[in-house]
C-alpha positions in Angstrom: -25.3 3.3 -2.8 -25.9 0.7 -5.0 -22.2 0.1 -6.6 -22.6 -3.6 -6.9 -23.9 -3.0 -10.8 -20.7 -1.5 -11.6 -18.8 -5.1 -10.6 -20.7 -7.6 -12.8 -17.7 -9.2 -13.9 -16.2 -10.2 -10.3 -20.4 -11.2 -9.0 -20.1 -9.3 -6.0 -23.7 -9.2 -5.6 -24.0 -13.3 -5.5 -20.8 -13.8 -3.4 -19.9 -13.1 -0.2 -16.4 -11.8 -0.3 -15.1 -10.6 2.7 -11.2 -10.4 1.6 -11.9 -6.2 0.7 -9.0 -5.7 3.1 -6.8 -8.4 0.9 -8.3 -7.7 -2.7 -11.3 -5.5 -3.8 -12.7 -6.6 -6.6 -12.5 -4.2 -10.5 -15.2 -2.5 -11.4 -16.3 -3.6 -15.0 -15.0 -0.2 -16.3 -11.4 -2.1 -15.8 -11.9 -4.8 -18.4 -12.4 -2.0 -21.2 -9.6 -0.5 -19.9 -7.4 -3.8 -20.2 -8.1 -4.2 -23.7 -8.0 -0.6 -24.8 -3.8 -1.4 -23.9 -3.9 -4.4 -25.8 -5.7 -2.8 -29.0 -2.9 0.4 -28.3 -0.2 -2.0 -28.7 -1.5 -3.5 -31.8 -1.9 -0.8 -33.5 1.0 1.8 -32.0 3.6 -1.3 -32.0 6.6 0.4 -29.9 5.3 4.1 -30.3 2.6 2.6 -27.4 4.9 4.0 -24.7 3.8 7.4 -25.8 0.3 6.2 -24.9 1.2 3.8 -22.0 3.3 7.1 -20.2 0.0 9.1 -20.5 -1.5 6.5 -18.5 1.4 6.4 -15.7 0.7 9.8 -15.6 -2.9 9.7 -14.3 -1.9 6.8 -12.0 0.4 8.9 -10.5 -2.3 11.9 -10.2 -4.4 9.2 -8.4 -2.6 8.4 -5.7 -1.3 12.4 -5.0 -4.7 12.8 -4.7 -5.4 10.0 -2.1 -2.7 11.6 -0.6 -3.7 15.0 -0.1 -0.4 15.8 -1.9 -0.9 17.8 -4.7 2.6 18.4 -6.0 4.1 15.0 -4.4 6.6 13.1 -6.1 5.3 10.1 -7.4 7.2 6.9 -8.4 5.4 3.9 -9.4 6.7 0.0 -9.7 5.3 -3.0 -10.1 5.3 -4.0 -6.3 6.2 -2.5 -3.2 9.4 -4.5 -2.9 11.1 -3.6 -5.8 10.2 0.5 -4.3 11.3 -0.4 -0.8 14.9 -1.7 -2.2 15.5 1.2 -4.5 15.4 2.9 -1.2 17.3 1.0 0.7 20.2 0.8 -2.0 20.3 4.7 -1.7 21.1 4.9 2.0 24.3 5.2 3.5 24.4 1.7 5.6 28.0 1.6 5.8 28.3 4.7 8.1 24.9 3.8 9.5 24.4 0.2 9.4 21.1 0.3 12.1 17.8 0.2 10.4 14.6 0.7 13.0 11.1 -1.0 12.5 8.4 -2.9 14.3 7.7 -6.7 14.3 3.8 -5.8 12.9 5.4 -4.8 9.5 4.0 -7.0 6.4 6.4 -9.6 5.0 7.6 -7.0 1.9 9.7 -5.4 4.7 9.9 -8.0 7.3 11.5 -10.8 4.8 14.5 -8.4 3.4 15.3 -7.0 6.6 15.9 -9.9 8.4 18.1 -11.4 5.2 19.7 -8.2 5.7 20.3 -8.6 9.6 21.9 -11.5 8.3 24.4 -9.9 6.1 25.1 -8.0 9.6 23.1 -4.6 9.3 21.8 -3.8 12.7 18.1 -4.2 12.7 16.3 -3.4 15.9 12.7 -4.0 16.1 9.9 -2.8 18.3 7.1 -4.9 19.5 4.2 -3.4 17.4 1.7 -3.2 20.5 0.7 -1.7 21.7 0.1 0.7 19.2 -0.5 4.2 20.4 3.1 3.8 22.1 4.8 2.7 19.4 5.7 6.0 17.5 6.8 7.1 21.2 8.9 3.7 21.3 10.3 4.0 18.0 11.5 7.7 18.4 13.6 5.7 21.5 15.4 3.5 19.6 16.4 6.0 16.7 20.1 7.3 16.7 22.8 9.2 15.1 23.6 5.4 13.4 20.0 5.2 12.6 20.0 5.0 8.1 16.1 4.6 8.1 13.3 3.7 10.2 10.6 1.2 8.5 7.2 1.6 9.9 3.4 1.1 8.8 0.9 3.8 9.3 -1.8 0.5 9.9 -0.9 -3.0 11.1 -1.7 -5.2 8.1 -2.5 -7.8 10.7 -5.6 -6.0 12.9 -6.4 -2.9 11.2 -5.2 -0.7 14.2 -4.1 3.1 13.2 -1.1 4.1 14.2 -0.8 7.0 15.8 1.5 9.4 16.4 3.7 9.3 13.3 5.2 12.8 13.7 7.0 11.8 16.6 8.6 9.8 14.6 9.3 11.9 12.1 10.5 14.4 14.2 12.6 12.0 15.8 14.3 10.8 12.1 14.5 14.6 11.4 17.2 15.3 14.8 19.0 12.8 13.9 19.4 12.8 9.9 17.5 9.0 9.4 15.1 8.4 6.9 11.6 7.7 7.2 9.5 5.0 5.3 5.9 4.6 5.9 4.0 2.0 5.0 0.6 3.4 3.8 -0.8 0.2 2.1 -3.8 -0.6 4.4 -4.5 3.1 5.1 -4.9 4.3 1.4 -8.4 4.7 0.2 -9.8 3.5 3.1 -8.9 6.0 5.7 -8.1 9.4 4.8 -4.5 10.2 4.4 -2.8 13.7 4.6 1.0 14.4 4.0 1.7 17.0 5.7 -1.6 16.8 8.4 0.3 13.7 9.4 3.8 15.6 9.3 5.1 13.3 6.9 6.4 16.2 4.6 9.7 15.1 4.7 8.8 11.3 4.7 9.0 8.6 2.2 5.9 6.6 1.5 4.5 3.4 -0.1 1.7 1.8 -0.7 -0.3 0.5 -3.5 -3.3 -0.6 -5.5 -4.0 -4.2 -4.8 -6.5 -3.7 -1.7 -8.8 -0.8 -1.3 -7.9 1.1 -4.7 -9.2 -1.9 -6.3 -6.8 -1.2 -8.9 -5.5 -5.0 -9.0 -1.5 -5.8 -9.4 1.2 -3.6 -10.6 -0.1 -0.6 -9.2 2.3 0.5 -6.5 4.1 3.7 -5.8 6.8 6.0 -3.5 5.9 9.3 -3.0 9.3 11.0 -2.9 10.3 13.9 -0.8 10.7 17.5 -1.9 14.2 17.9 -2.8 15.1 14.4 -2.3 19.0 13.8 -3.8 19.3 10.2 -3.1 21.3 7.8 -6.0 19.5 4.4 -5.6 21.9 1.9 -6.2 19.6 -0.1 -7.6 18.6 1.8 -10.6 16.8 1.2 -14.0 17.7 2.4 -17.3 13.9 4.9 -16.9 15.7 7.3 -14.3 17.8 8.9 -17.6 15.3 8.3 -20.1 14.6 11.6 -21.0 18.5 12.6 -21.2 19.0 9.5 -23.2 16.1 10.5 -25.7 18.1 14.1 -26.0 21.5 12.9 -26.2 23.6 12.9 -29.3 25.5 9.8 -29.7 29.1 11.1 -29.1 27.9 12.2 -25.4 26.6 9.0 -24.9 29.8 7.7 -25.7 31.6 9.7 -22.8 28.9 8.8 -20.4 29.8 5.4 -21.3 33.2 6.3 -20.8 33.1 6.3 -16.9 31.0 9.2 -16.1 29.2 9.8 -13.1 25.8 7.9 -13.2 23.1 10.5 -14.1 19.3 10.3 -12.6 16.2 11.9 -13.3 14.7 14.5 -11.0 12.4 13.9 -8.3 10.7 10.5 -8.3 12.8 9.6 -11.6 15.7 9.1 -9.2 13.5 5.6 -8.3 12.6 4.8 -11.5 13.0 1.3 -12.7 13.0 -0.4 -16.9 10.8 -1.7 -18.7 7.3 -3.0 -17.6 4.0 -4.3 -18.8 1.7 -0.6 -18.8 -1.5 -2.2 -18.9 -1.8 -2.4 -14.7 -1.7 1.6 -15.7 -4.3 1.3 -18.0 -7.0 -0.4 -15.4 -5.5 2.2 -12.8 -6.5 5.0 -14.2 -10.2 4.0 -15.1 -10.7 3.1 -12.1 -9.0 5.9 -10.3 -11.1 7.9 -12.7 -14.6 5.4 -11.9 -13.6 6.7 -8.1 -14.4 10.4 -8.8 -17.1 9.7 -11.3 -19.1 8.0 -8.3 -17.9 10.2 -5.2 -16.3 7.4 -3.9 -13.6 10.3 -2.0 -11.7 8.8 0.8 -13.9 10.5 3.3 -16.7 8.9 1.7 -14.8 5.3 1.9 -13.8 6.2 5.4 -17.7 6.4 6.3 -19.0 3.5 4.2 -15.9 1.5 6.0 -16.5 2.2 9.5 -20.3 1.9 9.0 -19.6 -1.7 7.8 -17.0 -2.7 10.3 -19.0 -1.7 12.9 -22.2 -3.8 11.5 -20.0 -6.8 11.0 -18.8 -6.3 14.7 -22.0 -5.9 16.3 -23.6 -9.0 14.6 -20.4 -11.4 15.3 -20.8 -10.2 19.1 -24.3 -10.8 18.7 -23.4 -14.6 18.4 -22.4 -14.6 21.6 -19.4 -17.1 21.1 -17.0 -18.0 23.9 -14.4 -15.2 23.9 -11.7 -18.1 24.6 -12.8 -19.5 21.2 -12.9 -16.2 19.2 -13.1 -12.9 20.0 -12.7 -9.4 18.3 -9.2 -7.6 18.3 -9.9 -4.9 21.0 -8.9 -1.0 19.9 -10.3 2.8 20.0 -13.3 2.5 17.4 -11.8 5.7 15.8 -8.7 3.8 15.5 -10.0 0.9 13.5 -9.3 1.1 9.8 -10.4 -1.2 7.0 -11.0 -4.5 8.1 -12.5 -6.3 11.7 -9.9 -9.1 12.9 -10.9 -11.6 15.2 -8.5 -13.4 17.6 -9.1 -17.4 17.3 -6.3 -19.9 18.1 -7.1 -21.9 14.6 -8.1 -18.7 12.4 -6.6 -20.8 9.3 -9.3 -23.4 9.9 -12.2 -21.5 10.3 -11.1 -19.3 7.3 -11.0 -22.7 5.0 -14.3 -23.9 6.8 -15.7 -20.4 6.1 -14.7 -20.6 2.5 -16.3 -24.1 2.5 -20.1 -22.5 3.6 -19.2 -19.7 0.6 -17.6 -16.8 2.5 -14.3 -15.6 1.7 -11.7 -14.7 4.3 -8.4 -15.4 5.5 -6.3 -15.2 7.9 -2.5 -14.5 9.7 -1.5 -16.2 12.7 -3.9 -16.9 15.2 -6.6 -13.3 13.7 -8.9 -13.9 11.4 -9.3 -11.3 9.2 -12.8 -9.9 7.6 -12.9 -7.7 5.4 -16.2 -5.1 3.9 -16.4 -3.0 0.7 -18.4 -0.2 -0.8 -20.2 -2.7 -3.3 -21.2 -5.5 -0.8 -24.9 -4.9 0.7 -25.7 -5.3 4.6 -27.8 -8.0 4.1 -24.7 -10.0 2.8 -22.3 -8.6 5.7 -24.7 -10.1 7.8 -25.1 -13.6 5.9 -21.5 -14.1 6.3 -21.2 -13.6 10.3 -24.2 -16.1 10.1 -22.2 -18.4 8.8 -20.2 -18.9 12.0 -23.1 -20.7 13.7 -22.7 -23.9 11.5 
């Protein structure tokens, strides 16, 4: 599949950009896109939003769809973060002051939940390998003071699938605790089904940035059915459409000490206002996704396919496994990315970068990263470039 024509802009075809796990680069499509908002806001002025929601809209038909959940609840946000705390600010931590995750979760979670520890929530933590017992050893630690367990369904540090997740969720079900899972290095990449997963009942975030190709301030919670939560943390968007209805003596009582009001479904985790162009590139290339068959069983194959080159060849070096070695997992198990285990990964990502290859790394793994529009003969240049 010769996709590389369809990324001019980012000269994927002359560069050898391995970072598909970190950020995939926009299809050209995206740049129209881009300026299609900015010609909508010059000549809409504030009636844009009209434009700007249709937009959101298809956004958030992408990612149901990459979710194999066709009537999910969708909200979207500017980052994960901002998501994750809605959340958070809707749980009951005062009768349940324990929140449950691993010590493999990325930094969005990791950072406010040790702050939070410090404000003296009860945060237990589960050493993130191995994996396939860690649904097993998070069900363990979950309780009756249990407000929400934090987990990813890939660790954003090897690529390793988790598996196992409805154990967890069972586990959150018997005991009334909420369930977050971290989709972000799973989406669009490896298949993802809702309910095959038994996450029905789960929470889950994720966003644009890596494998949607999508770039920044495409991220979303999918909300579950019949969810009644009241964020703390809530913008002015969860009452917009009661606002828009309302005469102006009942928004004087509201004012007046009311009950705060919230939008159904994934309005309850709405936020204010934000800049809609992110939607505009979403949804081209969300739409530029279906236009070339690029499904995520399609994405899953073209991945593993890769991975499994870019393994092969950086075995075929033959270098000292004491020096560098790959992360060791199930094949099947694998997801997006092939992470090798170096003790100075940071320096041999810079002196990588130096010879023209784009990587990076966390902690002591190097991290390297394929995507659909990158050709084999360039997978291969850039595990060639370890020999210098």
């Amino acid at each position: 599949m010769l996709l590389a024509q369809y990324y001019s802009r980012f000269h994927v075809a002359e560069r050898l950009l391995l970072t598909g796990h970190s950020h995939q680069a926009w299809p050209d499509i995206s740049f129209e896109a881009q300026q299609r908002a900015w010609l909508d806001a010059a000549e809409l002025v504030d009636d844009k939003w009209e434009r700007a929601a249709e937009q959101a809209a298809r956004v958030q038909a992408g990612f149901r769809r990459l979710l194999a959940d066709p009537d999910g609840e969708i909200a979207l946000g500017q980052n994960t973060h901002e998501l994750v705390t809605r959340l958070l600010s809707a749980l009951p931590l005062a009768q349940r002051p324990k929140l449950v995750t691993s010590d493999g979760e990325f930094h969005t979670i990791r950072r406010q939940l040790d702050r939070l520890a410090e404000e003296g929530l009860a945060i237990v933590k589960v050493a993130a390998r191995p994996a396939d017992t860690l649904a097993d050893r998070l069900a363990d630690v979950i309780d009756d003071r249990t407000a929400c367990v934090l987990m990813s369904s890939v660790l954003y540090e090897t690529a390793e699938i988790v598996p196992g997740l409805d154990i967890v969720a069972c586990a959150c079900a018997r005991h009334g605790a909420t369930l977050l899972v971290d989709a972000y290095h799973h989406l669009n990449v490896v298949p993802f089904d809702v309910r095959a997963l038994g996450l029905g009942d789960a929470f889950i975030t994720g966003g644009g940035y890596k494998y949607c190709q999508l770039g920044e301030g495409n991220c979303f919670l999918r909300v579950p059915p019949g969810c009644r939560l009241r964020p703390v943390l809530t913008g002015w968007f969860s009452e917009f459409a009661a606002l828009e209805q309302a005469a102006p003596h009942d928004r004087a009582r509201r004012e007046q000490g009311r009950r705060v009001e919230y939008g159904p479904g994934a309005a309850r985790f709405a936020g204010a206002t934000y800049d809609p162009v992110s939607h505009y590139r979403a949804a081209s290339v969300f739409a530029f996704h279906v236009e070339q068959g690029l499904s995520p069983e399609r994405l899953r194959e073209i991945s593993r396919r890769q991975v499994g080159l870019l393994k092969h060849a950086f075995e075929s070096l033959d270098i000292d496994p004491a020096v560098a070695h790959v992360e060791p997992m199930p094949e099947d198990r694998r997801a997006g990315f092939l992470a090798l285990r170096c003790a100075r990964a940071r320096d041999l990502s810079h002196a990588l970068r130096a010879r023209g290859v784009f990587t990076d790394s966390r902690g002591d793994l190097l991290r390297l990263g394929p995507a659909p529009y990158l050709s084999d003969d360039q997978l291969r240049d850039a595990v060639q470039a370890f020999r210098h």
